[in-house]
LOFI-246838 format. One record per residue (C-alpha): residue number from 1; residue in three letters; x, y, z. Coordinates in nm, 4 decimals, padded with zeros to 6 digits. Each point is the difference from the previous one (the first is absolute). Layout:
pos / code / u / v / w
NUM / ALA / X / Y / Z $
...
This chain:
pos / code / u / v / w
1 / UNK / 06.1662 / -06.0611 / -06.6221 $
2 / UNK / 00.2505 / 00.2908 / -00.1091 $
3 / UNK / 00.3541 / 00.0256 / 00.1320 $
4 / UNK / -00.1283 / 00.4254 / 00.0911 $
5 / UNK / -00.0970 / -00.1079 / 00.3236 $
6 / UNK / 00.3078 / -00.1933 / 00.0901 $
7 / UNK / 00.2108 / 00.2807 / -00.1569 $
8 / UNK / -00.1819 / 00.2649 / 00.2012 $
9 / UNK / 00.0686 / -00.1571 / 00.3130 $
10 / UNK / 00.3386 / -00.1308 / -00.0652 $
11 / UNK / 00.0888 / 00.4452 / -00.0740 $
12 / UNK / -00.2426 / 00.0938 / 00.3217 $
13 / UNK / 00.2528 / -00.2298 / 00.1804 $
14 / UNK / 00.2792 / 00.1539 / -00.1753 $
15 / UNK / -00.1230 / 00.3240 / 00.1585 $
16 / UNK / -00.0834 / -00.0801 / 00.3413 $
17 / UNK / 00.3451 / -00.1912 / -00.0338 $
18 / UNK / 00.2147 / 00.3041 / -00.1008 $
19 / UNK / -00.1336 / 00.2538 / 00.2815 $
20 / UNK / 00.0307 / -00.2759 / 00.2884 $
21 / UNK / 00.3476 / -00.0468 / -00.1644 $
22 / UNK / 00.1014 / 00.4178 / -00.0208 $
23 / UNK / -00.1521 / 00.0212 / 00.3622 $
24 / UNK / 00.1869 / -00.2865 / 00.1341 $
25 / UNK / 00.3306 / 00.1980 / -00.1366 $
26 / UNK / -00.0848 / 00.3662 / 00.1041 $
27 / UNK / -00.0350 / -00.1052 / 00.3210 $
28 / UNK / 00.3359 / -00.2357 / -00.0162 $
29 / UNK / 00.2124 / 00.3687 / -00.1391 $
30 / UNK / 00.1579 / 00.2268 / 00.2039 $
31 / UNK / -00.2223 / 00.3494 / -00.0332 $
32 / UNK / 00.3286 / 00.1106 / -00.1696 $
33 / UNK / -00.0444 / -00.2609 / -00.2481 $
34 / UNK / -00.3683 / -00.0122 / -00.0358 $
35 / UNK / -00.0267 / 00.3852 / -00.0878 $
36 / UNK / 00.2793 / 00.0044 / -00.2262 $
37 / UNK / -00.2444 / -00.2114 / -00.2297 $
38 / UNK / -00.2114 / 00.2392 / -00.0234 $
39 / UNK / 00.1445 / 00.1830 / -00.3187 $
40 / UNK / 00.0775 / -00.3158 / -00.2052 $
41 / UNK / -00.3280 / -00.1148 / 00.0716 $
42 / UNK / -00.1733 / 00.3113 / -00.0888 $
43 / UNK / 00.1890 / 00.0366 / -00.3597 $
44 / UNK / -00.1136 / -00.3274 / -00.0838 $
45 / UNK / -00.3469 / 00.0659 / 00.1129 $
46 / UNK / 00.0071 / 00.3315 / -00.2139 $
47 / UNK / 00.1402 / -00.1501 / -00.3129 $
48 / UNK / -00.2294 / -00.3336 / 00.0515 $
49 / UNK / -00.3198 / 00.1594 / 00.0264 $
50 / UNK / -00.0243 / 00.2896 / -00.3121 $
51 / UNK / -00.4007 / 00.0342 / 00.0606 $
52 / UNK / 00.0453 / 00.0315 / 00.3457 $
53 / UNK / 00.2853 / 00.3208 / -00.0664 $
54 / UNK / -00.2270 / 00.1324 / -00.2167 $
55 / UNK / -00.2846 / 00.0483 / 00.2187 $
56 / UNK / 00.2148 / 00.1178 / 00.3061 $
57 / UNK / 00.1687 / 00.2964 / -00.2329 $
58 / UNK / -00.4044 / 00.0705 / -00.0688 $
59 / UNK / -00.0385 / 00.0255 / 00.3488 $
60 / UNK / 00.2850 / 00.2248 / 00.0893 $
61 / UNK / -00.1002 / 00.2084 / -00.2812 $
62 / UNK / -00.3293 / 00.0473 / 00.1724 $
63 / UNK / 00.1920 / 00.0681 / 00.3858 $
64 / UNK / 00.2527 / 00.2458 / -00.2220 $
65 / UNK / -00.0805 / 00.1251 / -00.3415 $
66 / UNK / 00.3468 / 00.1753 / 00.0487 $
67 / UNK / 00.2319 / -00.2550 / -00.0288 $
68 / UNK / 00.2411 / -00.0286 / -00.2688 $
69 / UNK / 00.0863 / -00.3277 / -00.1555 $
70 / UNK / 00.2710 / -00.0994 / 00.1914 $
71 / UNK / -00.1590 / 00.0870 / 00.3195 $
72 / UNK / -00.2858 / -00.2188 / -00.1133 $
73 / UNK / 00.2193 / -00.2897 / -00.0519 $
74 / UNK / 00.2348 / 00.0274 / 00.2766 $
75 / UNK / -00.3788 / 00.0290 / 00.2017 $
76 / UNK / -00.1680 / -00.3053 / -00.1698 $
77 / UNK / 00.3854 / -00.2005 / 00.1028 $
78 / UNK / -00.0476 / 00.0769 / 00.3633 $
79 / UNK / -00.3445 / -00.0700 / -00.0287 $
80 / UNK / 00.1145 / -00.3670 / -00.0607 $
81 / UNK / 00.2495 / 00.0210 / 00.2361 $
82 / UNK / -00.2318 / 00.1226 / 00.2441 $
83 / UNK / -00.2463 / -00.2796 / -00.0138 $
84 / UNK / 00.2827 / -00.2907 / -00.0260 $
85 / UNK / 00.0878 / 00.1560 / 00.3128 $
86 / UNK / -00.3160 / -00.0233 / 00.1923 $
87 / UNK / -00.0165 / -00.3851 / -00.1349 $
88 / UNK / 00.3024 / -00.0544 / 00.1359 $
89 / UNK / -00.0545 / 00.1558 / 00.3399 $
90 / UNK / -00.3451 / -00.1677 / 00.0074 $
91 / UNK / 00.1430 / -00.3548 / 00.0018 $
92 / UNK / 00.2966 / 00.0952 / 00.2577 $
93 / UNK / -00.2653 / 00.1935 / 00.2441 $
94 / UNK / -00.1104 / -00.3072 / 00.2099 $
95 / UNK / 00.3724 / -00.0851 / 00.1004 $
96 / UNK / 00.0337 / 00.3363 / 00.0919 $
97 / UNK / -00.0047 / 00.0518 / 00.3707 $
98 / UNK / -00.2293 / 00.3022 / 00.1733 $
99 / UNK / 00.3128 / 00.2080 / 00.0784 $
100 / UNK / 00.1583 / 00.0022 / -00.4034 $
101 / UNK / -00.3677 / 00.0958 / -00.0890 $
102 / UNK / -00.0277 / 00.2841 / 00.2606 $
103 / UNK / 00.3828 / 00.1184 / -00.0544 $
104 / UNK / -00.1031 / -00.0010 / -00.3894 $
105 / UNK / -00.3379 / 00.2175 / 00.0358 $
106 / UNK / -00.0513 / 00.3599 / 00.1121 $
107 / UNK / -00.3450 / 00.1413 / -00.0622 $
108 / UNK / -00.2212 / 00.3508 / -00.0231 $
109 / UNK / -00.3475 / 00.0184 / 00.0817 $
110 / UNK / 00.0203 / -00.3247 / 00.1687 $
111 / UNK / -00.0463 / 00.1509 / 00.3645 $
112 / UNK / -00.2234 / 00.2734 / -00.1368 $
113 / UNK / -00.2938 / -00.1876 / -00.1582 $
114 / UNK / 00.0801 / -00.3717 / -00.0002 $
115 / UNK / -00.0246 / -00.0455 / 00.4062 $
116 / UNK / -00.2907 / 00.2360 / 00.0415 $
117 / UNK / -00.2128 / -00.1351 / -00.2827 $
118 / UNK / 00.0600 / -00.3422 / 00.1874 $
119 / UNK / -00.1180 / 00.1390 / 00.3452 $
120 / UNK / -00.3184 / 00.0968 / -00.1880 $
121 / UNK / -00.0658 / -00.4102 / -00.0179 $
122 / UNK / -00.1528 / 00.0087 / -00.3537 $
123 / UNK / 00.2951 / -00.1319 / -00.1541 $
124 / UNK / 00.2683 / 00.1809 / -00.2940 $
125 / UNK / -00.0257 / 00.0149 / -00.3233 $
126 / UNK / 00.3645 / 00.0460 / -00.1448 $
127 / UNK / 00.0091 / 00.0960 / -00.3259 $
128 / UNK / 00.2690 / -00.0691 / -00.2230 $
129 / UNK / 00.1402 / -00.0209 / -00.3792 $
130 / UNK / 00.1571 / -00.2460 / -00.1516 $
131 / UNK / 00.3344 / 00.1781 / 00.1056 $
132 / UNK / 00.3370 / -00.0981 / 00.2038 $
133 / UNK / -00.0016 / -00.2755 / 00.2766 $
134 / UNK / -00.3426 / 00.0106 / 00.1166 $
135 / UNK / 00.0571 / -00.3668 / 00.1976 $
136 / UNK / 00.2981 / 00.1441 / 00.2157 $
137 / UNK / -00.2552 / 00.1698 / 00.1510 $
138 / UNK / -00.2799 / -00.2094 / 00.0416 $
139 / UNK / 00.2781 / -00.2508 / 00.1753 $
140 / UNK / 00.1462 / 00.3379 / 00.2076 $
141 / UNK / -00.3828 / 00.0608 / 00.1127 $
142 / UNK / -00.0487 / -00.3559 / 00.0940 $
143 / UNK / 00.2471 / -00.0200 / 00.1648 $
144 / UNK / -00.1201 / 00.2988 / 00.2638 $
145 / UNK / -00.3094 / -00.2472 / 00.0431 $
146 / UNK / -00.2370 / 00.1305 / -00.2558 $
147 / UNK / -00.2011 / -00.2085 / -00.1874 $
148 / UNK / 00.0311 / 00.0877 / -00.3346 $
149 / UNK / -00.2161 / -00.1679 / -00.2863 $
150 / UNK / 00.0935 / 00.0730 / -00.3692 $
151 / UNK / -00.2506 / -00.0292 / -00.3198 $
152 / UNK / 00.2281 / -00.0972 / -00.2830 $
153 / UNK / -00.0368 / -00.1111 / -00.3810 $
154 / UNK / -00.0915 / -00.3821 / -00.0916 $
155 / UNK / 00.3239 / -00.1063 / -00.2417 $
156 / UNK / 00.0404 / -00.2915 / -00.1477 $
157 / UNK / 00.0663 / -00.2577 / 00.0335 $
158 / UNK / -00.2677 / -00.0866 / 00.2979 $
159 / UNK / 00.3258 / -00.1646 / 00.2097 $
160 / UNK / 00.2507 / 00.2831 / -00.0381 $
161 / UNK / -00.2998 / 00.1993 / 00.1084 $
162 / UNK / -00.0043 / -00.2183 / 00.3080 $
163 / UNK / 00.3998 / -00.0038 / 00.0092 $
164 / UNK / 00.0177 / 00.4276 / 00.0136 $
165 / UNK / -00.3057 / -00.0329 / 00.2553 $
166 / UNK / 00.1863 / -00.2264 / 00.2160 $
167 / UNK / 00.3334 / 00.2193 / -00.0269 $
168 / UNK / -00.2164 / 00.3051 / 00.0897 $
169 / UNK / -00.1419 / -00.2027 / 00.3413 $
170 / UNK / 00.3574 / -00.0982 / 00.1131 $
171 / UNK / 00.0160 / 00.4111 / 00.0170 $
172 / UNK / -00.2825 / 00.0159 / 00.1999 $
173 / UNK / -00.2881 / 00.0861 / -00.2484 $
174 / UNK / -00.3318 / -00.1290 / -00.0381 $
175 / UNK / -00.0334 / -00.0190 / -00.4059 $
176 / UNK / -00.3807 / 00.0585 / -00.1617 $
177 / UNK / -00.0085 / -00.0695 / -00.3557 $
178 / UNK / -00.1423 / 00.2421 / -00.2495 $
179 / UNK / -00.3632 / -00.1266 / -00.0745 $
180 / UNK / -00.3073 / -00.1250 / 00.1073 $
181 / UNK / -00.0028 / -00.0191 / 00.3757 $
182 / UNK / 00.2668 / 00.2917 / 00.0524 $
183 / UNK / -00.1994 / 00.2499 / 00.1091 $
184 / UNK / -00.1612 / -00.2176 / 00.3048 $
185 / UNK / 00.3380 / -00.0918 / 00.1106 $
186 / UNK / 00.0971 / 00.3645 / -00.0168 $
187 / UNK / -00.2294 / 00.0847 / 00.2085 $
188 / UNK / 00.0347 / -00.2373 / 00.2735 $
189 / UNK / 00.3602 / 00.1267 / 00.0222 $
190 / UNK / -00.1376 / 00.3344 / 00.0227 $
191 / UNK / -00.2359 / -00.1040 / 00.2593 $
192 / UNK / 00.3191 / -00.1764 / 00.1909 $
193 / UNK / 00.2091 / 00.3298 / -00.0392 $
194 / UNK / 00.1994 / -00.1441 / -00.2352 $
195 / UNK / 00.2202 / 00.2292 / -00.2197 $
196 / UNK / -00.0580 / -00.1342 / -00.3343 $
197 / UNK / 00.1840 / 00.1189 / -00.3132 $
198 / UNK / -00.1206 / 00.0733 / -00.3367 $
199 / UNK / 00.2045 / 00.0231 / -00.3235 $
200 / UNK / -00.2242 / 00.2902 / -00.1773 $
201 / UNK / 00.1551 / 00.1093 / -00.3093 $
202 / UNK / -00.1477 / -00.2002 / -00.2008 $
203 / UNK / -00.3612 / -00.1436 / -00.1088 $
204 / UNK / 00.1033 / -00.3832 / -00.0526 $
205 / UNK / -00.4053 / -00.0757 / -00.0217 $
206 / UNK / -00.0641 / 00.2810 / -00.1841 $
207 / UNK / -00.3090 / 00.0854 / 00.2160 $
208 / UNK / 00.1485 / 00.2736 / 00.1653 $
209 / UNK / -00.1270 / 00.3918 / 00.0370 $
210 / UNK / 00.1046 / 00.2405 / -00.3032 $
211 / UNK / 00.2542 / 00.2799 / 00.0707 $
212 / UNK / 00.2979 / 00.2388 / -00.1385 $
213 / UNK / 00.3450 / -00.1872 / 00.1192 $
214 / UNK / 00.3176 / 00.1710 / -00.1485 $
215 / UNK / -00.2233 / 00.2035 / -00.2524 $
216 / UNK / -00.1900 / -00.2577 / -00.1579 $
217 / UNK / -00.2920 / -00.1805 / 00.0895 $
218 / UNK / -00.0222 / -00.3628 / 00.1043 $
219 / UNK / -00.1833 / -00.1787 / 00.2973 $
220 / UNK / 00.1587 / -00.1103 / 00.3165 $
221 / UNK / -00.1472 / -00.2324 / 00.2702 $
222 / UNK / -00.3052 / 00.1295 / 00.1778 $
223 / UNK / 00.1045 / -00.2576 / 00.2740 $
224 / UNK / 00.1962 / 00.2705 / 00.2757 $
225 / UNK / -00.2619 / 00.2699 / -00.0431 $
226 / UNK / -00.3001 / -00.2284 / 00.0700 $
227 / UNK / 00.1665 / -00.1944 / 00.2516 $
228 / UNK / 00.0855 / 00.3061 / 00.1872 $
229 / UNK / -00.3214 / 00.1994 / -00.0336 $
230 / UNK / -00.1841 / -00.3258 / 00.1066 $
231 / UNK / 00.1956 / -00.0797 / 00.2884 $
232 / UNK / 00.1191 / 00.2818 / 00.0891 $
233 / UNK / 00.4104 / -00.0917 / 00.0028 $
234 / UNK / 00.2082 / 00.2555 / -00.0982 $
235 / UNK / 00.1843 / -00.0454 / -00.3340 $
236 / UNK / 00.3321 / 00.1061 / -00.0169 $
237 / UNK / 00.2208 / 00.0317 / -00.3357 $
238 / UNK / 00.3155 / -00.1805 / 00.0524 $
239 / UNK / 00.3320 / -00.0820 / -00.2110 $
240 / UNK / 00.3120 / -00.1805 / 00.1164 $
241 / UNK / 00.3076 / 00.1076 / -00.1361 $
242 / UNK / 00.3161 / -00.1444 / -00.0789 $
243 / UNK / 00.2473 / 00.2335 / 00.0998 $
244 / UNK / 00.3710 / -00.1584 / -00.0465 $
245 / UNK / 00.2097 / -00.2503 / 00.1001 $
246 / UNK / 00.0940 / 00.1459 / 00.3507 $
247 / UNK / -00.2023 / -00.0137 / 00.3217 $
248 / UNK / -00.2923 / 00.0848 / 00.0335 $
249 / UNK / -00.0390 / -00.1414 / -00.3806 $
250 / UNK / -00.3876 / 00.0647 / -00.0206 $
251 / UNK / -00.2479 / 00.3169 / 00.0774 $
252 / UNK / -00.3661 / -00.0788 / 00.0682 $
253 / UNK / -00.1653 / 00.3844 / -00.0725 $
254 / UNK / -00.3606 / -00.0473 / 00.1825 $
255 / UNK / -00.1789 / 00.2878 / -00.1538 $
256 / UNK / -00.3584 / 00.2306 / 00.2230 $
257 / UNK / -00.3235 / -00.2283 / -00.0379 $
258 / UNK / -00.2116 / 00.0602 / -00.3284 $
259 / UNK / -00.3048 / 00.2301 / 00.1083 $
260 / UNK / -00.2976 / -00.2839 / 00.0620 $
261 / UNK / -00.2818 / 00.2877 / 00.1037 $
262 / UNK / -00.3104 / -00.0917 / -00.1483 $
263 / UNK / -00.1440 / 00.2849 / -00.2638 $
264 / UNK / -00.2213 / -00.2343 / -00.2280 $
265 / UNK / -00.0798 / -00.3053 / -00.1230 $
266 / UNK / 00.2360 / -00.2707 / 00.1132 $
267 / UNK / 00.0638 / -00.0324 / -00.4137 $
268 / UNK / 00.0965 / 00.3658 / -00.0138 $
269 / UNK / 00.1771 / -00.0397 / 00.2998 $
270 / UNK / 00.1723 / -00.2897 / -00.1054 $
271 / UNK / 00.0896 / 00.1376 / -00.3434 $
272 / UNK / 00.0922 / 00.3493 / 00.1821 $
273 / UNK / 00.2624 / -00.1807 / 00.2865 $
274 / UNK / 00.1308 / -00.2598 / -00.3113 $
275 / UNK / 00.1193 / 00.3496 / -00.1592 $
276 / UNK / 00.1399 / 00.1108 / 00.2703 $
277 / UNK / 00.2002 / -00.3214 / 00.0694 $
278 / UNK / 00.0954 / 00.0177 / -00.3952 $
279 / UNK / 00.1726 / 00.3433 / 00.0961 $
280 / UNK / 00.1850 / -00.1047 / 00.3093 $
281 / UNK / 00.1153 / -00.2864 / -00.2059 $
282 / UNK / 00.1417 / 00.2545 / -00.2593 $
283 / UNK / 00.1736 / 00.1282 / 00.2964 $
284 / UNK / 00.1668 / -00.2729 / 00.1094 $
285 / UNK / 00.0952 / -00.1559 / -00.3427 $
286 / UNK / 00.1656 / 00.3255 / -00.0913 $
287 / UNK / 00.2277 / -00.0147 / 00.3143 $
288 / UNK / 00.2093 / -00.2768 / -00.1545 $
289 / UNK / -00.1931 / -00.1210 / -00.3468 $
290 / UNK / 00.3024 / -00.2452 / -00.0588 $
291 / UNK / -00.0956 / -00.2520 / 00.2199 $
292 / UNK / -00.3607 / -00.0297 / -00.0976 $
293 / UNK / -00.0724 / -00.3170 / -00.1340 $
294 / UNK / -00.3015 / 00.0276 / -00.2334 $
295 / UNK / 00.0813 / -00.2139 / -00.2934 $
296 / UNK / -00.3256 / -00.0354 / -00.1460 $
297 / UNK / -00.2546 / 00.2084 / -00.1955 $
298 / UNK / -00.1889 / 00.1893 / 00.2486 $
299 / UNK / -00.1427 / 00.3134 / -00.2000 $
300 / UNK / -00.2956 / -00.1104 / -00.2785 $
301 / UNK / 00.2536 / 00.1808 / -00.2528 $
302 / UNK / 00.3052 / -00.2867 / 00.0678 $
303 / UNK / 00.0484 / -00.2980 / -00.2254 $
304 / UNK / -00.1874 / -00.3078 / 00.1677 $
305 / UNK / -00.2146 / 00.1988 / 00.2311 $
């Protein structure tokens, strides 16, 4: 017998040991004290983690082929900072009560297309890139007694997978992980009237439908088109922003439903409304592309893809 297998799990319990451990003291700081982590924790992130830099200042090059190269950098820093934020807000979230969620949330579209779509009873499709404090929202939505079921990535190790889906329950979500057996489970909460939220930006299977996102091309999940033009839920682009330090702190911009008329064969009409998706996604990345999170290769052109 090897000592890799004793290693491995004596580091996966490192792992799961560290989060529980930065969870258990976000939600111990004052919000004073917890966000002014943010930046220290962000530098480090940024200087610790060269590929990951790398492949965020492609990505921004992509969103902006305009920026200089100290907007790039001061971009890829906040970036960092951005997503050490929404960790951090993550694991204070379920101590949060309803009324410090609500006073720290305004939204657009919300009323518009969100609350109709429901009344339609074939569930919502929201949506969203990897971008700002998604979670905020699913708790802020959950806590106006929706049901809200989220599709999200398989990490490793299998028990900090379990750790982040337990964290994401205490907020009132029903987590489905990526793989076999998502797609039935999607559509159950569909069937329920569930609002279920999927991250779209990018094709972690690499099965997706083939399109032009920020001028190249790539593939991107064909999940939200044929969900929608199956069951008929409406699928609406989404992105959470963070938008200071000051009441209300976040934005959730809910953007008009994606077109889901039928005009051909459900694989042209999947590949037609995955396009379309791709652009509103340009739309809402560009709003603010600092706090989009996409650290890994996602075009076949990047490193690693």
């Amino acid at each position: 017998m090897t000592e890799a297998g004793p290693r491995r799990r004596a580091l996966d319990a490192l792992t799961v040991g560290g989060y529980r451990t930065g969870a258990f003291a976000a939600r111990l700081l004052p919000g004073v004290a917890a966000d002014a982590l943010v930046t220290p924790f962000g530098l480090s992130a940024n200087f610790a983690s060269p590929e990951k830099r790398s492949m965020m200042m492609r990505h921004l090059r992509r969103v902006d082929p305009e920026l200089g190269t100290l907007g790039l950098r001061r971009m890829v820093q906040q970036a960092f900072d951005s997503y050490t934020r929404y960790y951090i807000e993550s694991f204070r979230l379920p101590s949060l009560s309803a009324k410090e969620v609500s006073d720290g949330f305004r939204t657009e579209g919300y009323d518009d297309y969100v609350l109709p779509a429901l009344e339609q009873g074939n569930g919502v499709i929201i949506a969203l890139p990897h971008l700002g404090g998604w979670e905020w929202a699913g708790r802020w939505l959950a806590d106006r007694g929706h049901p809200v079921t989220a599709v999200v990535e398989k990490i490793e190790p299998p028990e900090l997978f379990d750790w982040f889906a337990e964290l994401r329950s205490e907020l009132g979500m029903t987590v489905v992980p990526l793989g076999g057996g998502a797609g039935r489970a999607v559509l159950a909460a569909l069937k329920r009237n569930d609002i279920v939220c999927l991250l779209s930006d990018r094709d972690i299977q690499r099965t997706g439908v083939e399109v032009e996102f920020f001028g190249e091309r790539t593939t991107l999940p064909a999940g939200p088109a044929a969900l929608g033009l199956r069951t008929g839920a409406p699928i609406l682009p989404t992105a959470v922003y963070f938008t200071g330090r000051r009441r209300p702190s976040h934005f959730g911009l809910v953007r008009p439903p994606i077109d889901l008329t039928r005009s051909g064969s459900m694989r042209d009409d999947v590949a037609r409304v995955t396009q379309q998706l791709a652009h509103e996604l340009e739309v809402l990345i560009r709003r603010d592309p600092s706090q989009w999170h996409l650290f890994q290769p996602n075009w076949p052109s990047d490193p690693g893809y």
